[in-house]
N, C-alpha and C positions, 0 to 999 in steps of 0.2 A: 504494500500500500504506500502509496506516495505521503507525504508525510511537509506540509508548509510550512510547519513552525519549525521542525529542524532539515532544512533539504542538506539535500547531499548533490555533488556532481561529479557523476563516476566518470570512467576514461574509458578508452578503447582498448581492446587489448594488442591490438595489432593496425592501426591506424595506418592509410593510404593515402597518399594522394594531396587535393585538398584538407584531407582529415589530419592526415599526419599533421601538417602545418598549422592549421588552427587547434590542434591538443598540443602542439610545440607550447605558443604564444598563453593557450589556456592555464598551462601548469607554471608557466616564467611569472605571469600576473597572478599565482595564487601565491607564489614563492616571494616576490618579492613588495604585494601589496600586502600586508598584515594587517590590516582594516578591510580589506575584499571580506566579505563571509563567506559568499560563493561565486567560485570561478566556474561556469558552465563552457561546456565547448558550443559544439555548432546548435542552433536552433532553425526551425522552417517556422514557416506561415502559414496557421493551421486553420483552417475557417470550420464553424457549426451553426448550428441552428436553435438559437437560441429563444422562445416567445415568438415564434416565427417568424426571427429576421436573422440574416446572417452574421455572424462575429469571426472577426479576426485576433486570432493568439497567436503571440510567440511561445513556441513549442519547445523544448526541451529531453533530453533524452533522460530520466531519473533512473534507471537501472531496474533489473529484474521484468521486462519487456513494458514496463509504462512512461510515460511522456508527463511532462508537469507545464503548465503555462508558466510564464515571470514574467507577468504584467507588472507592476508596482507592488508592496504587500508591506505591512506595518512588521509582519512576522520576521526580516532579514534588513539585518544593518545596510551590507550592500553587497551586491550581486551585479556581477554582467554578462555577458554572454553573446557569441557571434551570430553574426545574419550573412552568410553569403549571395551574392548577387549577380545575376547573369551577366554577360554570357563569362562564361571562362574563352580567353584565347592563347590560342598563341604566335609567334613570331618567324616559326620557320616556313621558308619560302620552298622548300623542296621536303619531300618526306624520308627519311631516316629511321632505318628499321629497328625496334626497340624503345624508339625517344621520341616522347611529346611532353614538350616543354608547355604547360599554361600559369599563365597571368588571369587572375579573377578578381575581381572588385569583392572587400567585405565590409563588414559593418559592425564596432565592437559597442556595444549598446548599455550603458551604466547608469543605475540607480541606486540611490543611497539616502541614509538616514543622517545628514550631519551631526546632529548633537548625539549619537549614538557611535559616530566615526571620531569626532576632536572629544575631548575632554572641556566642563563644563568652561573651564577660567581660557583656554583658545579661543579665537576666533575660528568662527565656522566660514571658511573660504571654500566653497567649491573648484577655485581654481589652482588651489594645491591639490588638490587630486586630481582634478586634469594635467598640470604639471608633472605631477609622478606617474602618471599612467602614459603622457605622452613620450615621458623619460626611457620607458621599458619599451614600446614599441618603437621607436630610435635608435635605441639601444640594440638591441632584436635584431637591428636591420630593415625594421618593415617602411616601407613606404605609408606618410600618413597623405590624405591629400585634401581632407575639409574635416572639421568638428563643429557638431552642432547643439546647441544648450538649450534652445530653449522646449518647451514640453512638447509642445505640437509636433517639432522636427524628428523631438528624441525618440517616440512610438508615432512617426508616421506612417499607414500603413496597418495598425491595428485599431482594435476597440477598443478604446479607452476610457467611456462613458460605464464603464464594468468597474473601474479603480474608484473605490472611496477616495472622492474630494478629497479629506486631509492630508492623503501619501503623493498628491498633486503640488503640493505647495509647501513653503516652508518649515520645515527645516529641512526636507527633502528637497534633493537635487540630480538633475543627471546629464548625462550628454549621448551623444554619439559621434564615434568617428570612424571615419572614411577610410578604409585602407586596403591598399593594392599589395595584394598575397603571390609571389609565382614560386611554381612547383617546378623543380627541377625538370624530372621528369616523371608523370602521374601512371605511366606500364610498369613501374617496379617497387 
């Protein structure tokens, strides 16, 4: 049973591909952000039927074959987790037997509870955590290429009329950022 007040986010055991790369990146930001509570790897965009209208979730892998949403939630400090983005390509102009190289647009998606991340006598700056997070994917290697703050931008794309109002606004904060992932080669 999937479980919101304590999640978890398990790994692959033998990751491929784009996957290898984003559980790379997943486990560097759970290693080196100590206020992360959870580091999820890749998520889809899962639509249902909700009152008879359709809703959009970011999906989650939770382990033991269920899927967990991480829309907003009072339950976790903070949490982020990837959204990969079509198309993946790549650059070679002739084909080469064994080897495809792609480049894919992704999207690292962060929500957080400041006065539960700084301590009360800090200031609650959301742009030290952007700072430090933008530091590890730099760091990383990865190419950043836009980050976006405000709410609308940061779950654009799902249902967010589902997130109690209070985890919307202060002292909650989040972003999202843009980043272009390439995979060596994704046949091996």
């Amino acid at each position: 049973m999937v479980s919101y007040s304590t999640p978890t986010a398990p790994t692959l055991p033998n990751p491929v591909g784009l996957d290898a790369e984003i559980q790379r990146l997943q486990l560097l930001l759970a290693q080196r952000l100590t206020w992360l509570q959870v580091s999820y790897g890749k998520a889809f965009r899962h639509s249902e039927k909700r009152d008879g209208k359709t809703v959009y979730l970011p999906k989650v892998y939770a382990g033991a074959g269920e899927y967990r949403d991480v829309l907003p939630n009072d339950n976790v400090q903070a949490q982020g987790f990837f959204l990969p983005r079509d198309p993946a390509v790549t650059d070679l102009r002739e084909p080469t037997p064994g080897t495809l190289p792609l480049t894919q647009g992704i999207e690292w998606i962060f929500w957080g509870n400041l006065q539960r991340i700084f301590s009360p006598e800090e200031h609650q700056y959301d742009g030290i955590i952007l700072q430090e997070v933008l530091r590890v994917f730099t760091g990383a290697g990865t190419l950043v290429q836009r980050v976006y703050t405000s709410f609308d931008e940061v779950f654009r794309g799902f249902t967010t009329d589902l997130v109690a109002a209070p985890v919307l606004q202060h002292p909650y904060a989040g972003f999202r950022i843009q980043l272009e992932l390439h995979t060596p080669n994704v046949l091996c």
